[in-house]
C-alpha positions as CSV (number, residue, x, y, z in Angstrom):
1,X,0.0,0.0,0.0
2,X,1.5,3.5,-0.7
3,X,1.9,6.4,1.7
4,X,-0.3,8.5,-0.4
5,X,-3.2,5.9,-0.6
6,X,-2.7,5.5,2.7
7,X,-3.0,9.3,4.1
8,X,-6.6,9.7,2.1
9,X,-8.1,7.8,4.7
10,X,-6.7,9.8,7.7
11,X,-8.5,12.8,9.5
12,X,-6.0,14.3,12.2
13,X,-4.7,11.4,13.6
14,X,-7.3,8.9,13.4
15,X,-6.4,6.3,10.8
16,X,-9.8,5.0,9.0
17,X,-8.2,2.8,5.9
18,X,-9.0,-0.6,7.7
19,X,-12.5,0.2,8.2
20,X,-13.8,-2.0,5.4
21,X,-17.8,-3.1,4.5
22,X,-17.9,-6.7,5.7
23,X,-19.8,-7.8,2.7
24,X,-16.8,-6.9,-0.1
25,X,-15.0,-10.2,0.8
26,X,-18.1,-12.2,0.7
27,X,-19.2,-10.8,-3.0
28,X,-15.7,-11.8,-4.1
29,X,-16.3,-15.1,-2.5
30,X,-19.4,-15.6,-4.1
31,X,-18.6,-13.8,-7.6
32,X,-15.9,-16.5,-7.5
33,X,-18.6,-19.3,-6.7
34,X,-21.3,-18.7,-9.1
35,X,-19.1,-17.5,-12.0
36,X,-18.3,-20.8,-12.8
37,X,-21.9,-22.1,-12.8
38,X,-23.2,-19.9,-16.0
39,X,-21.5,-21.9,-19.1
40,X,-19.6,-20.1,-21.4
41,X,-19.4,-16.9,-19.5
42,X,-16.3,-15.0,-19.4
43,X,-16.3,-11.3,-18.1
44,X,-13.7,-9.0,-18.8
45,X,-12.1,-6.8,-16.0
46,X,-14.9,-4.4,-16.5
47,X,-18.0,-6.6,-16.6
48,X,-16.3,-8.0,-12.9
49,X,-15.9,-4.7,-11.7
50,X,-20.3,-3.7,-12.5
51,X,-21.3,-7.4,-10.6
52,X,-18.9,-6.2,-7.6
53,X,-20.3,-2.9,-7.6
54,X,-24.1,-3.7,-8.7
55,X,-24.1,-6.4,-5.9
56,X,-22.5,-4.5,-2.7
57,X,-25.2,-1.8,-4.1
58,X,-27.9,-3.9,-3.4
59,X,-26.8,-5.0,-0.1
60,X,-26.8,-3.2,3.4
61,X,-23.6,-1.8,4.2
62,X,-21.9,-3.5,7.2
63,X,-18.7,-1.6,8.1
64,X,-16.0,-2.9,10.4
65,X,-12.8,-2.1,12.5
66,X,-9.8,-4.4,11.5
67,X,-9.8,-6.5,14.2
68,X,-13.5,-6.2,15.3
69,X,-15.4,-8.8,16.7
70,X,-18.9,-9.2,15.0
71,X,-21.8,-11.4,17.1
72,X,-24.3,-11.2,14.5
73,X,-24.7,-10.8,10.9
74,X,-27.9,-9.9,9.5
75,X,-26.6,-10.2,5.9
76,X,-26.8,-13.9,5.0
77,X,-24.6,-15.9,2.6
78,X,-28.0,-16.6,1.4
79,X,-28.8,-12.9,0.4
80,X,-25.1,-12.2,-0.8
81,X,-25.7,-14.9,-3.3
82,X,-28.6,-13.9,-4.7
83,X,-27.4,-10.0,-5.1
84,X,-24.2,-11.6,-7.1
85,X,-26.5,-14.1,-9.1
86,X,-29.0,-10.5,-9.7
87,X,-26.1,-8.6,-10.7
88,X,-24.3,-10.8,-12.9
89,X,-27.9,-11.1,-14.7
90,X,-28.1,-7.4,-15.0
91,X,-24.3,-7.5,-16.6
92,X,-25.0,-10.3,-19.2
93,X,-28.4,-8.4,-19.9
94,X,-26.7,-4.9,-20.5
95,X,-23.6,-5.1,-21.7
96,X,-21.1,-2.8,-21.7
97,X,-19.8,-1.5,-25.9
């Protein structure tokens, strides 16, 4: 990671850049699963980057500490798959020229 990535997450000295949404590792996770399910499908870079983005979108935000313990998550795997499985139907649907 650079300095200069880095310092955009700072405000005085309170460091915010591992605060990360909870749910970005399981899209990934899932994008991973269910890509290889559709046959013959093969995104570019771009197509990737709308299912991550049109999936965390249609999920609640759940933001964490590095390091934080979490008792309960109301976001299931259940509802993570079906956001990647939506979004990757919206991709294939409207492609990008």
């Amino acid at each position: 990671m650079s300095k200069q990535l880095h310092e955009k997450y700072r405000l005085g000295d309170a460091d915010f850049y591992h605060i990360r949404n909870r749910n970005e590792a399981r899209v990934l996770r899932m994008m991973e699963k269910v890509l290889t399910e559709p046959p013959g499908m093969t995104p570019s870079a771009a197509d990737l980057h709308d299912i991550y983005a049109l999936a965390l979108n249609s999920l609640p935000a759940r933001y964490a500490q590095q390091g934080s313990i979490v008792l309960r998550d109301p976001v299931r795997d259940e509802d993570v798959l079906e956001a990647v499985r939506k979004a990757i139907a919206t991709v294939v649907h409207n492609p990008k020229q």
